[in-house]
NUZALO-244267 format. One line per field, with one value per residue (C-alpha): residue number from 0; residue in one letter; x, y, z. Coordinates in Angstrom, 1 decimal, padded with zeros to 4 digits. Layout:
residues N
pos: NUM_...
code: A_...
px: X_...
py: Y_...
pz: Z_...
end
This chain:
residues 570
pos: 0_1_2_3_4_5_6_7_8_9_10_11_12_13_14_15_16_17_18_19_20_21_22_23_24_25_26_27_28_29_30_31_32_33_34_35_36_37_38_39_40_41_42_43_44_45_46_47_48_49_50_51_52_53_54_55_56_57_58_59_60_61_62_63_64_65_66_67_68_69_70_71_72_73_74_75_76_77_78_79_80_81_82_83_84_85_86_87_88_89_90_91_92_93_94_95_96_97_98_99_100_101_102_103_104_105_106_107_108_109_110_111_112_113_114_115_116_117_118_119_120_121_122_123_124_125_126_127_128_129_130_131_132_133_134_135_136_137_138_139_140_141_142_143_144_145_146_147_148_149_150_151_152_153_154_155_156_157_158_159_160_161_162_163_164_165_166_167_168_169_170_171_172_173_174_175_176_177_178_179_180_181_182_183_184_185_186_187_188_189_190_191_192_193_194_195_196_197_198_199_200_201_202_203_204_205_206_207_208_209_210_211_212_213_214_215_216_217_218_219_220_221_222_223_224_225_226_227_228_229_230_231_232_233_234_235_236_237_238_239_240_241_242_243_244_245_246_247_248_249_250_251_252_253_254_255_256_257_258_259_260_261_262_263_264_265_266_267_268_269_270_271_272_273_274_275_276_277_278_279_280_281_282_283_284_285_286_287_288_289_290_291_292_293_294_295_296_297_298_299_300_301_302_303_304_305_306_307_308_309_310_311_312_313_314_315_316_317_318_319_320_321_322_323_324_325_326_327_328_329_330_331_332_333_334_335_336_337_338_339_340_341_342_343_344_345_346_347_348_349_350_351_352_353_354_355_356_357_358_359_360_361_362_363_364_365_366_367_368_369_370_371_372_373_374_375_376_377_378_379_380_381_382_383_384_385_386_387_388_389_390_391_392_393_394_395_396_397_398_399_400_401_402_403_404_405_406_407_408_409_410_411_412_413_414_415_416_417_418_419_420_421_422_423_424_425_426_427_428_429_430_431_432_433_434_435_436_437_438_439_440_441_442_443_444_445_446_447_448_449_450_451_452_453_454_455_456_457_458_459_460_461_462_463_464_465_466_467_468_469_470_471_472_473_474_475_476_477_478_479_480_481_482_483_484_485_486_487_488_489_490_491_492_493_494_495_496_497_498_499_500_501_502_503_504_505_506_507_508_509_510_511_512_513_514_515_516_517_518_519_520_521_522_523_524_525_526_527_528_529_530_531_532_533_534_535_536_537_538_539_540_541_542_543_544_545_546_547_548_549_550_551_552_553_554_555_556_557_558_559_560_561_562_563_564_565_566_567_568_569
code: X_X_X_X_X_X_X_X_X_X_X_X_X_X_X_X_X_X_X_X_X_X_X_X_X_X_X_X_X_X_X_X_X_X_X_X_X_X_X_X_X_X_X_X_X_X_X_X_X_X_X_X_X_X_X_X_X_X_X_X_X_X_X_X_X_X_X_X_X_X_X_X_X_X_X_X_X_X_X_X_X_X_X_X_X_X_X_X_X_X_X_X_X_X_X_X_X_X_X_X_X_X_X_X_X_X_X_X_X_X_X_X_X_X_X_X_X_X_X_X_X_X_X_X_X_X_X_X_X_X_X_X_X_X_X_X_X_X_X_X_X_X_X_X_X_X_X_X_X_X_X_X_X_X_X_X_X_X_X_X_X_X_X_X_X_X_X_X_X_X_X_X_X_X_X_X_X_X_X_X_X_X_X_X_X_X_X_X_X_X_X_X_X_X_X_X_X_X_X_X_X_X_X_X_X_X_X_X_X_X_X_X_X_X_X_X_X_X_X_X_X_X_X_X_X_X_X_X_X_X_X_X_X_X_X_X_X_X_X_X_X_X_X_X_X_X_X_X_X_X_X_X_X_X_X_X_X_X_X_X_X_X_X_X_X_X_X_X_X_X_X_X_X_X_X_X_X_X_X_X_X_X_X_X_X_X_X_X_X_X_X_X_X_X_X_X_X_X_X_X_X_X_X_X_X_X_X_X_X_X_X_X_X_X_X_X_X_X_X_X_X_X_X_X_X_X_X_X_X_X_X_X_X_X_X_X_X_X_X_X_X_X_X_X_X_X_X_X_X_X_X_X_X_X_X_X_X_X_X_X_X_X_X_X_X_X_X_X_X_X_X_X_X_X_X_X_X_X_X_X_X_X_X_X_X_X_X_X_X_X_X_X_X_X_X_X_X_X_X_X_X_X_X_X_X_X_X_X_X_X_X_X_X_X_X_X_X_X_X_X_X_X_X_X_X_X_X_X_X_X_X_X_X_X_X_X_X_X_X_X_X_X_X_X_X_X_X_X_X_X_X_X_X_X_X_X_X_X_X_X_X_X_X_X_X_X_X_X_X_X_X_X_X_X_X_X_X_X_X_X_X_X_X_X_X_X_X_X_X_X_X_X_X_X_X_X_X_X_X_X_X_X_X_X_X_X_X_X_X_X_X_X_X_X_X_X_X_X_X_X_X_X_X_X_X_X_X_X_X_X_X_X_X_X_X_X_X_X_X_X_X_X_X_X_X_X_X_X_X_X_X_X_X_X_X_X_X_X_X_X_X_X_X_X_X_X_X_X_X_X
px: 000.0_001.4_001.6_-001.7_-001.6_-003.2_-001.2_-003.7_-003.9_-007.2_-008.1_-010.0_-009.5_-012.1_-013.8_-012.5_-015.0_-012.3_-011.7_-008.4_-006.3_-006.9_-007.0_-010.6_-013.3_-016.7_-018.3_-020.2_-017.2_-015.6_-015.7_-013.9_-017.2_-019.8_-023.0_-024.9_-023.1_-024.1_-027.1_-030.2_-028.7_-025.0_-026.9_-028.9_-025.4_-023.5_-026.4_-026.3_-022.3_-022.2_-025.3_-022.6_-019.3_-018.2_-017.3_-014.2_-010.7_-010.5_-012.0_-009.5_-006.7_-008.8_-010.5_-013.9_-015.1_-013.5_-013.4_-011.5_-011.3_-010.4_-008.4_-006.1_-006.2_-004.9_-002.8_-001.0_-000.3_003.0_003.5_007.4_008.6_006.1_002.8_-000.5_-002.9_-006.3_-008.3_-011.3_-014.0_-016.4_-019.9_-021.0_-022.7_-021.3_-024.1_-026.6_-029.0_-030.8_-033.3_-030.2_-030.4_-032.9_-035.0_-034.0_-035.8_-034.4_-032.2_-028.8_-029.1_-032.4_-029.9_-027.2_-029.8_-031.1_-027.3_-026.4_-029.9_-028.7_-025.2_-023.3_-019.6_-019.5_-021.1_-021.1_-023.3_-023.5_-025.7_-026.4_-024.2_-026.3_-026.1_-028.0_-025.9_-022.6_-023.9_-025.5_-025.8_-022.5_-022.1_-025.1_-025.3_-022.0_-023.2_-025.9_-022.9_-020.5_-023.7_-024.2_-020.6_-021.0_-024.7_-023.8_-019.9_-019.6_-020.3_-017.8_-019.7_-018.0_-019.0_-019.1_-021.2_-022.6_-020.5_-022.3_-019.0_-018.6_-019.5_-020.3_-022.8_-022.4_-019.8_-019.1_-016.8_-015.4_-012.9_-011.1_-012.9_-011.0_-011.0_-010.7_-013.5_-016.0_-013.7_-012.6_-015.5_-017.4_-014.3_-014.3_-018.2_-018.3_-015.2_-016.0_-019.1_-021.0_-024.6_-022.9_-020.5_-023.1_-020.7_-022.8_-022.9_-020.2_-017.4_-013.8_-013.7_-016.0_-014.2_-010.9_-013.0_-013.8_-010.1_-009.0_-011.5_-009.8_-006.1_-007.6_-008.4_-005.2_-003.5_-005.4_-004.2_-001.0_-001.3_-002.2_-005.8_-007.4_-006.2_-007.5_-009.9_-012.0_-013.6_-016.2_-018.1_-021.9_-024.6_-021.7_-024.2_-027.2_-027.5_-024.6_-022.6_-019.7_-017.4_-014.5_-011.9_-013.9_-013.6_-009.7_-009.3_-010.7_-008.4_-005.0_-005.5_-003.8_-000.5_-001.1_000.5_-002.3_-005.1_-008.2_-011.0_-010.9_-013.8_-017.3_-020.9_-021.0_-024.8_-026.8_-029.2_-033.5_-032.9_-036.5_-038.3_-038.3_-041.0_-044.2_-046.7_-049.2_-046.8_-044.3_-042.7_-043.1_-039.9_-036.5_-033.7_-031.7_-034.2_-032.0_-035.3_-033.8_-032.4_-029.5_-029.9_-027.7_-024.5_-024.7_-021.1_-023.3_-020.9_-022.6_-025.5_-028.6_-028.5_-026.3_-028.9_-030.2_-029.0_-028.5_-029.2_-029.2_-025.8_-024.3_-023.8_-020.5_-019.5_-021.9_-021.2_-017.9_-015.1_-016.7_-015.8_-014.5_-012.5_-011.3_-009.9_-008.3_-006.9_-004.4_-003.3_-004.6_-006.3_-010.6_-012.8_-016.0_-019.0_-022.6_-024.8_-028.2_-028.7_-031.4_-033.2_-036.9_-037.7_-040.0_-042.6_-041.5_-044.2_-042.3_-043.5_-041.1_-042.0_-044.7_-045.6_-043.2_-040.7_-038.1_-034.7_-033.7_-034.1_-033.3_-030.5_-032.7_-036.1_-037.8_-037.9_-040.2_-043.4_-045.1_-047.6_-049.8_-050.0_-047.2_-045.2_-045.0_-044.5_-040.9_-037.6_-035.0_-034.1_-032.5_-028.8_-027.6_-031.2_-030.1_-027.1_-023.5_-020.1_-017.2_-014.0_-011.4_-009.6_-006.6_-008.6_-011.6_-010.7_-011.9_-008.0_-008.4_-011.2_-010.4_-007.0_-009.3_-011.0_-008.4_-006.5_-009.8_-010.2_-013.9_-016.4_-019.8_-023.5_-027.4_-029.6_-027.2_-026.3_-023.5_-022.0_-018.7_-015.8_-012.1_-009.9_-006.5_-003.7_-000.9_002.2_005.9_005.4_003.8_000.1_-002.7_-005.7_-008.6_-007.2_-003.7_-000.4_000.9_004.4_006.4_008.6_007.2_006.7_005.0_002.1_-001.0_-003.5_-006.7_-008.5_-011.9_-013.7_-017.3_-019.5_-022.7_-025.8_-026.6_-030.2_-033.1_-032.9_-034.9_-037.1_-037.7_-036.0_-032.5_-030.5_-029.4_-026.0_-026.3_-023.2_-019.7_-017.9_-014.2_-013.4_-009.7_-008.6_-004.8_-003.1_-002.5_-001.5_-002.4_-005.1_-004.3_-008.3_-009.4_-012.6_-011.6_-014.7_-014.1_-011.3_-011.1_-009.3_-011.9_-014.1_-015.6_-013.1_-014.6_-018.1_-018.8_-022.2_-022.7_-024.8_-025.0_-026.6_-025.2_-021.4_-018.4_-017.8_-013.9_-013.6_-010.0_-008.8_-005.4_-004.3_-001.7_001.9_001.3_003.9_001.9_000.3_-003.6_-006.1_-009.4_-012.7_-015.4_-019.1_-022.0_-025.5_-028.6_-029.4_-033.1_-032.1_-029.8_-028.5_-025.7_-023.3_-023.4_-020.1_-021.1_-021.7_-017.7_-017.4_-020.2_-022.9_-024.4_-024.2_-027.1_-030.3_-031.3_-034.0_-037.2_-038.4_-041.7_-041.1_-038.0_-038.1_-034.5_-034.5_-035.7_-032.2_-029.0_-025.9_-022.2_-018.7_-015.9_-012.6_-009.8_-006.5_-003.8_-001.1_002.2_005.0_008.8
py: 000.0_003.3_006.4_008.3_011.8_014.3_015.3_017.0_020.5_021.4_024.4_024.9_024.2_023.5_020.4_017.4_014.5_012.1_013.9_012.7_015.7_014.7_018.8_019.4_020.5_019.6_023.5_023.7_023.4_025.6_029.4_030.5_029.7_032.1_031.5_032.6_029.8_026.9_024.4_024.4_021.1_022.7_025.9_023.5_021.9_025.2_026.4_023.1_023.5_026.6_025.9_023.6_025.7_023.5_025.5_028.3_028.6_026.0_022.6_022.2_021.9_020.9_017.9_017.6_019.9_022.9_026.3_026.6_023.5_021.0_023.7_024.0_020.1_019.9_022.2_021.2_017.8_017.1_014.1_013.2_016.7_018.3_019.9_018.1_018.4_017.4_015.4_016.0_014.0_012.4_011.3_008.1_004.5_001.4_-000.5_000.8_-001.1_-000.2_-001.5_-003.5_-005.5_-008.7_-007.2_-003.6_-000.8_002.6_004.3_005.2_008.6_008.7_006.8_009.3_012.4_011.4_010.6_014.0_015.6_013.7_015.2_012.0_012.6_009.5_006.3_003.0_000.9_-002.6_-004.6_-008.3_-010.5_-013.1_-014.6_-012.1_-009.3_-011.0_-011.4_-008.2_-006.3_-005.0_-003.6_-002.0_-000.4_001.8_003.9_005.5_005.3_007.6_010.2_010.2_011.3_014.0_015.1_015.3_016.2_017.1_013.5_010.5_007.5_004.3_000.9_-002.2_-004.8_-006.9_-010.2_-013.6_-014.7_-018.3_-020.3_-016.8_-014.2_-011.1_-008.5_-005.0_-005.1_-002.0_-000.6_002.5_004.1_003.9_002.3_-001.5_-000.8_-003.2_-005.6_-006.6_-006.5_-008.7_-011.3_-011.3_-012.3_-014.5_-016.3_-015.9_-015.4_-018.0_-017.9_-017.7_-020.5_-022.2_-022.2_-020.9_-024.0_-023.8_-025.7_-025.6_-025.6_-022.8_-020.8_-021.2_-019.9_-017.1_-016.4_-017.1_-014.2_-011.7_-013.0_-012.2_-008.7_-007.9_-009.0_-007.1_-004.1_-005.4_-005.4_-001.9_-002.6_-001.1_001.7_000.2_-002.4_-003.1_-005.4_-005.2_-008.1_-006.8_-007.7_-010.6_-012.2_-012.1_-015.6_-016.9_-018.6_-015.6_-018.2_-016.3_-018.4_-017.3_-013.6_-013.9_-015.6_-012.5_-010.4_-012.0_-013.3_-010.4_-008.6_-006.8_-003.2_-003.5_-005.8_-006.1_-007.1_-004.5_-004.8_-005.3_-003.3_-002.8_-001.7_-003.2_-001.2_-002.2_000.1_001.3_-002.4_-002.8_-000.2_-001.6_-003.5_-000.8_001.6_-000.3_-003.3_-005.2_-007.0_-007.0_-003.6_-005.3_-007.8_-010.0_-012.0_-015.6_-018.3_-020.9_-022.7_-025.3_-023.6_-021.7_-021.5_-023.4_-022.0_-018.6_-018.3_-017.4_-013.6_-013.1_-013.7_-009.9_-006.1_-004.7_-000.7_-001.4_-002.6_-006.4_-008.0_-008.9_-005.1_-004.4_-006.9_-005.8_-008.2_-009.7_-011.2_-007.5_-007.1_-010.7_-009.7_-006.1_-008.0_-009.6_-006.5_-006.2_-004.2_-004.8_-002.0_-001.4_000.7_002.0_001.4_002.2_-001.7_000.8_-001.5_-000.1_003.4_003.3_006.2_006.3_006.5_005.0_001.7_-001.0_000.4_-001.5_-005.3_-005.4_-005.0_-008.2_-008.4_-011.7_-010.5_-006.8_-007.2_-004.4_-003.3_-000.7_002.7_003.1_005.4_006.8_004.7_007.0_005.7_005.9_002.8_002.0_-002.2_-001.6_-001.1_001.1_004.6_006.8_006.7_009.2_009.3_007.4_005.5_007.3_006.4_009.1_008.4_010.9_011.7_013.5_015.2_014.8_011.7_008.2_007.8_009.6_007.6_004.6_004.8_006.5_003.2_000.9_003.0_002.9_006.6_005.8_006.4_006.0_007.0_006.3_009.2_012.1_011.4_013.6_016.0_015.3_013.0_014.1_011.3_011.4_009.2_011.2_010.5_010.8_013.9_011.8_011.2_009.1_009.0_006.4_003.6_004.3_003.0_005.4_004.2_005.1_004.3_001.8_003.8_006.2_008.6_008.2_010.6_009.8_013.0_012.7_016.3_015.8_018.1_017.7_017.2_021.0_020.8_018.2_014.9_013.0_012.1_015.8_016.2_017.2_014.2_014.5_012.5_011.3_009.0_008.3_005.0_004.8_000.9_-000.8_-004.1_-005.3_-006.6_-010.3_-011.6_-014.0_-017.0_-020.2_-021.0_-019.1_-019.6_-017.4_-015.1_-013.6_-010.8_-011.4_-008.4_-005.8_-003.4_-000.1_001.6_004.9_006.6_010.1_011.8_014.5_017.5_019.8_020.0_022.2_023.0_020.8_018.7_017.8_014.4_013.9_010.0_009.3_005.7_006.0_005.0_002.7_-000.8_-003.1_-003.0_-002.2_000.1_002.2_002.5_004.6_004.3_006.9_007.0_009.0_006.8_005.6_002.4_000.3_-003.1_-005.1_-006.7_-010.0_-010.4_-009.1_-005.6_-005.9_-005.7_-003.3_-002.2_000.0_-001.6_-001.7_-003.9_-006.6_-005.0_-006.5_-007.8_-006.0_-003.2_-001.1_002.3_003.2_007.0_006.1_003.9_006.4_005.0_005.6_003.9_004.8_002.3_002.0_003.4_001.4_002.3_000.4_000.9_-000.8
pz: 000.0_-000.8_001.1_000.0_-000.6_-003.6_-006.9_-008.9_-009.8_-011.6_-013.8_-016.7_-019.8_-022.9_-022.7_-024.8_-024.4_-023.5_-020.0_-020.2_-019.5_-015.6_-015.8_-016.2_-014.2_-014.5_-015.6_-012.4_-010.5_-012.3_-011.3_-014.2_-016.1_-015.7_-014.7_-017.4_-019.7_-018.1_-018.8_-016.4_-014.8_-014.4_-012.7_-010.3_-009.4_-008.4_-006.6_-004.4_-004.3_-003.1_-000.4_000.9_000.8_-001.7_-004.5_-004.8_-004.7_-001.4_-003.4_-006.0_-003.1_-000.1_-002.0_-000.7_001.9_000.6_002.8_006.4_007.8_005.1_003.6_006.6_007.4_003.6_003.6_007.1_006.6_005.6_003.0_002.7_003.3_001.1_001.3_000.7_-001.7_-001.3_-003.9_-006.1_-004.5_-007.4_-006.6_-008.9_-009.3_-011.0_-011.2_-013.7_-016.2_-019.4_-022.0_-023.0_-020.0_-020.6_-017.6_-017.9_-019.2_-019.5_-022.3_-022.0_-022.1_-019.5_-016.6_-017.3_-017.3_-014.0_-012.4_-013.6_-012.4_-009.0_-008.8_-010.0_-011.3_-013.3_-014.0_-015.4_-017.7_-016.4_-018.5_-017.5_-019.3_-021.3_-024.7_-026.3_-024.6_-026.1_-029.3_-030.0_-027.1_-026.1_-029.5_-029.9_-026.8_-027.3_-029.7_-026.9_-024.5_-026.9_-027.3_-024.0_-023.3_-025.6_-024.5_-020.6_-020.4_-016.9_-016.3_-016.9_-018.7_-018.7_-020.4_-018.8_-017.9_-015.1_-015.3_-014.1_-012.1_-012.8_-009.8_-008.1_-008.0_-010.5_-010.9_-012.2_-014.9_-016.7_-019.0_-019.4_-022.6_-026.2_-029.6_-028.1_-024.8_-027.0_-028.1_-025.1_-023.2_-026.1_-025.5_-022.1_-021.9_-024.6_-023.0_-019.1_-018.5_-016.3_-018.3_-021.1_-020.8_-018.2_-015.6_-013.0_-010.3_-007.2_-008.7_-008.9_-012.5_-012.6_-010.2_-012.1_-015.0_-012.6_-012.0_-016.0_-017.2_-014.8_-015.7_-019.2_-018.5_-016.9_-019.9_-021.6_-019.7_-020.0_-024.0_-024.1_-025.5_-023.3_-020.8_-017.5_-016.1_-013.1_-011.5_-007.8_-006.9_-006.7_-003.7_-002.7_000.5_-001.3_-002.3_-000.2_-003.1_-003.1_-000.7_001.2_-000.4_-004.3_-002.5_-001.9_-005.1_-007.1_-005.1_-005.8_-009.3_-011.2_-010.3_-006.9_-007.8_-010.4_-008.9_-011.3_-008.3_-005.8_-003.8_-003.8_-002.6_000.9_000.3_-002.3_-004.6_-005.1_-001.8_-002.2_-002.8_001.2_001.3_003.0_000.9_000.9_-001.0_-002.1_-003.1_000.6_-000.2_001.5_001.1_-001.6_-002.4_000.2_001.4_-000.1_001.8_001.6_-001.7_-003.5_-004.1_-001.5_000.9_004.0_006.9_006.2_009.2_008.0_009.0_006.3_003.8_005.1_005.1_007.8_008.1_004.3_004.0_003.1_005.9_004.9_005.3_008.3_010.6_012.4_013.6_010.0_006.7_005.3_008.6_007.9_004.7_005.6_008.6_005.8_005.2_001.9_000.0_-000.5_-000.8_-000.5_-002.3_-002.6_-005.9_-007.5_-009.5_-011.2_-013.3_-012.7_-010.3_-007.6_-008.5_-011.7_-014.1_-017.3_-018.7_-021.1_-025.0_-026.6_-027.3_-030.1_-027.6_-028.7_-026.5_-027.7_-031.6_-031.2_-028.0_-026.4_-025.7_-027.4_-025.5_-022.4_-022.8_-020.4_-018.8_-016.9_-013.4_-011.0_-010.2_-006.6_-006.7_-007.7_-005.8_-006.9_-007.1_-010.2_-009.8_-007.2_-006.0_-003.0_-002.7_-003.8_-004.3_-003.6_-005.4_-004.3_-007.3_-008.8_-011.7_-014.0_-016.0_-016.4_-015.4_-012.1_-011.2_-011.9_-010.4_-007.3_-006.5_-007.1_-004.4_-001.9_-001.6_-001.3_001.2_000.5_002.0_001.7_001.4_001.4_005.0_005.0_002.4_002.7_004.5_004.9_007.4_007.8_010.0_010.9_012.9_012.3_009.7_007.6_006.9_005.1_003.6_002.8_001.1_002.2_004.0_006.7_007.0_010.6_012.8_015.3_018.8_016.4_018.1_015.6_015.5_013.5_012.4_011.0_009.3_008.4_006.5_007.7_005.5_004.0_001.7_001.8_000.3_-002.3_000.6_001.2_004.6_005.5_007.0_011.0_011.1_015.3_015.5_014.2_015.0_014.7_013.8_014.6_013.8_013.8_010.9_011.2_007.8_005.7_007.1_007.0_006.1_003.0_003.8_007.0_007.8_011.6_012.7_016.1_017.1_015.3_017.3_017.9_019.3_019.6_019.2_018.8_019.5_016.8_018.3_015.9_012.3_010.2_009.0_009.8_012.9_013.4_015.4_016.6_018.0_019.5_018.7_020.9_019.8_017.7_017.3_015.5_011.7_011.7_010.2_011.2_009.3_009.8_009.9_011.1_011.7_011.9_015.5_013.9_014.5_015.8_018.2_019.0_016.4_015.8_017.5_020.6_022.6_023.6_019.6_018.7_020.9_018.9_015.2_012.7_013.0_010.8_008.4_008.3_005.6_003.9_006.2_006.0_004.7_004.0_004.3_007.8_008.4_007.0_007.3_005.8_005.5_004.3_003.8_005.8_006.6_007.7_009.9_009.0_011.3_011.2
end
């Protein structure tokens, strides 16, 4: 893990639709455009930005809370015997269908409208891999994908696809936009892809396949065909048949300076379908309301099968299976999606009964249907779940380079606005996803700035963040079981009660000089709802409850994460 600290320095330039300059801000950023020459959408996006304080001189070097605070943290913390810069923190949602999904709906350019309406910095297209999709489908979807890019260029739109994992569940996988982005995806589907190979049963064939399809894309990387290429494993306890040992796999397959699985969804989307019966889809948050089946791994207990304050329970549940893997000292992120396949209130309906995915590789366009929808369970991407990518610039680059480095930290129902943590000790510091190298005997201090929630949400209230629980677990290498799934030394270690609701709140945590290897997480809550871990009070009195199922309103249940930070001493 390297030592994490900003490089980029952003100013404005005109827009080339590749974003590659890594130089670029989005216009509404920018304050070297006027206001007068922005579209409706960019104007609604500086107004929000500068109800927050987000937007001047302090964002392009304080990252993402901009003004006093970030600013000085920024610009105080020393990184090898220079000055810091911050990053350029980029809202966005990697799991995203359309009509050329075989149970999708939307068009291309309606999932990007709505991400950009709901202040997403970038996004992916994830189409279910099928045969149709292989054949036709992730050729003909490309062309809405390139007029998207040029229709909404203040947002980043990459194309993947959602990858049956062979012997697994499913799995974002994207590329790094150029001439070969279709080629290679087409191969890699037609090739690895568990429908489409029928490889989808729990064996070890069919998670070799699983590991031969991402050696395949880092070679592919390797080649120069494409730029980049990423993989996260999506809703990974749903259906109980991601195994750790399949999980660990993923991880190490490819070269680990330049790792092609990186993580998986700490929250699921279908968000919305655990919205009572009466107005909504009466389901489960996640549409986690199954049961051990089959090829299912059978040591997982049967609360896994749930969310829990909306998140996987392999992310919630602390002293779990995440802390089991960061406890290797490894890198695993974690992040927030949409899964937006059909919107709860939405009042769209799939185009007409000529409608022929298997012919046409799509369906034809939605139409309005004149009743709104309330029997289905997700939300427009950005509506409700977000992803924050702290990046060195506006590029597909940046943010891809972002995740696979773990500057993430992600939250349901604009819970907060924005999340600055830092480990610092020895005149060195790091960030989310980094390494903070010292001397052991090293005093650590973990500082935490949050910018509290500043407008209403979707839901039409403004979020009240209650809590903030600082997470440590030691760094105890690699298991001996790969199907390892506890960390025995991880716990809440600290919990701060938040009692105001407006600007920022600094939260400050000594870890003491420090002479072993570990890392802190955070998590916070809006306090609607709560009990003790599944490891015990000891571990986490105050975690998140089980959601019932047919009753669990998520803007009633707010959470966030964000990824760890390791402290590394020698």
């Amino acid at each position: 893990m390297g030592h994490s600290h900003g490089r980029g320095h952003h100013h404005h330039h005109d827009h080339g639709h590749g974003h590659e300059g890594g130089t670029t801000l989005p216009a509404a950023f920018d304050t070297s455009v006027p206001d007068e020459a922005l579209t409706p959408d960019q104007r609604s996006r500086r107004s929000m930005l500068r109800r927050a304080g987000l937007l001047g001189a302090g964002l392009a070097s304080a990252g993402v809370l901009g003004g006093a605070a970030s600013g000085t943290a920024a610009a105080q913390a020393p990184t090898r015997g220079r000055k810091g810069r911050g990053f350029l923190w980029l809202a966005g949602d990697h799991h995203i269908h359309t009509q050329y999904s075989n149970d999708g709906k939307y068009r291309v350019t309606d999932q990007v409208r709505q991400g950009a309406r709901h202040s997403l910095d970038w996004m992916v297209i994830t189409d279910h891999g099928n045969v149709t999709h292989a054949k036709i489908g992730v050729e003909r979807v490309n062309p809405d994908i390139l007029e998207a890019r040029n229709a909404y260029e203040d947002t980043l739109v990459f194309q993947g696809l959602e990858w049956n994992i062979p012997g697994a569940e499913h799995g974002t996988v994207f590329v790094h936009p150029g001439k070969n982005e279709v080629s290679v995806l087409k191969q890699f589907e037609t090739d690895y892809d568990g429908s489409v190979k029928g490889a989808s049963d729990s064996t070890p064939a069919n998670e070799a396949l699983a590991v031969a399809g991402l050696a395949f894309l880092s070679e592919q990387v390797k080649r120069r065909k494409v730029k980049d290429a990423l993989m996260l494993a999506n809703h990974p306890a749903r259906k109980g048949i991601d195994s750790p040992h399949e999980i660990r796999a993923w991880r190490d397959a490819t070269d680990p300076g330049h790792r092609i699985a990186v993580g998986m969804e700490g929250a699921p989307g279908h968000q919305a379908a655990g919205i009572e019966k009466s107005v909504g889809m009466g389901r489960a948050r996640g549409l986690y309301d199954g049961s051990p089946g089959a090829n299912s791994f059978a040591a997982y207990p049967l609360e896994s099968y749930r969310t829990w304050g909306g998140f996987d329970w392999m992310t919630a549940t602390v002293g779990g299976l995440w802390d089991s893997l960061l406890a290797e000292g490894k890198p695993w992120w974690i992040t927030a999606n949409s899964d937006s396949h059909n919107v709860y209130t939405d009042t769209a309906k799939r185009g007409g009964p000529d409608s022929d995915y298997l012919a046409n590789g799509k369906h034809t366009d939605p139409v309005y249907s004149g009743r709104i929808d309330l029997t289905e369970g997700d939300y427009w991407p950005g509506q409700y779940s977000r992803t924050h990518v702290g990046s060195d610039g506006f590029s597909y680059t940046a943010v891809m380079d972002g995740i696979r480095a773990g500057r993430i930290w992600v939250d349901h129902g604009q819970l907060i606005s924005g999340l600055d943590a830092r480990l610092a000790g020895g005149g060195r510091w790091a960030t989310l996803g980094g390494g903070l190298h010292v001397r052991k005997g090293t005093h650590v201090t973990l500082t935490v700035d949050v910018a509290l929630a500043h407008d209403s949400n979707w839901a039409g209230f403004v979020p009240k963040l209650a809590r903030v629980d600082v997470i440590q677990g030691d760094v105890t290498g690699a298991v001996s079981d790969r199907d390892t799934f506890t960390a025995p030394t991880a716990k809440v270690v600290r919990s701060y009660e938040v009692n105001r609701s407006t600007g920022t709140v600094r939260l400050t945590y000594s870890l003491g000089r420090v002479d072993r290897p570990l890392y802190v997480r955070l998590r916070g809550t809006d306090g609607n709802r709560s009990a003790t871990g599944l490891m015990g009070a000891g571990v986490d009195a105050h975690g998140p409850a089980i959601d019932v199922v047919g009753d669990a309103d998520p803007w009633n249940d707010l959470w966030f994460y964000s990824n760890p930070v390791w402290v590394l001493p020698a």
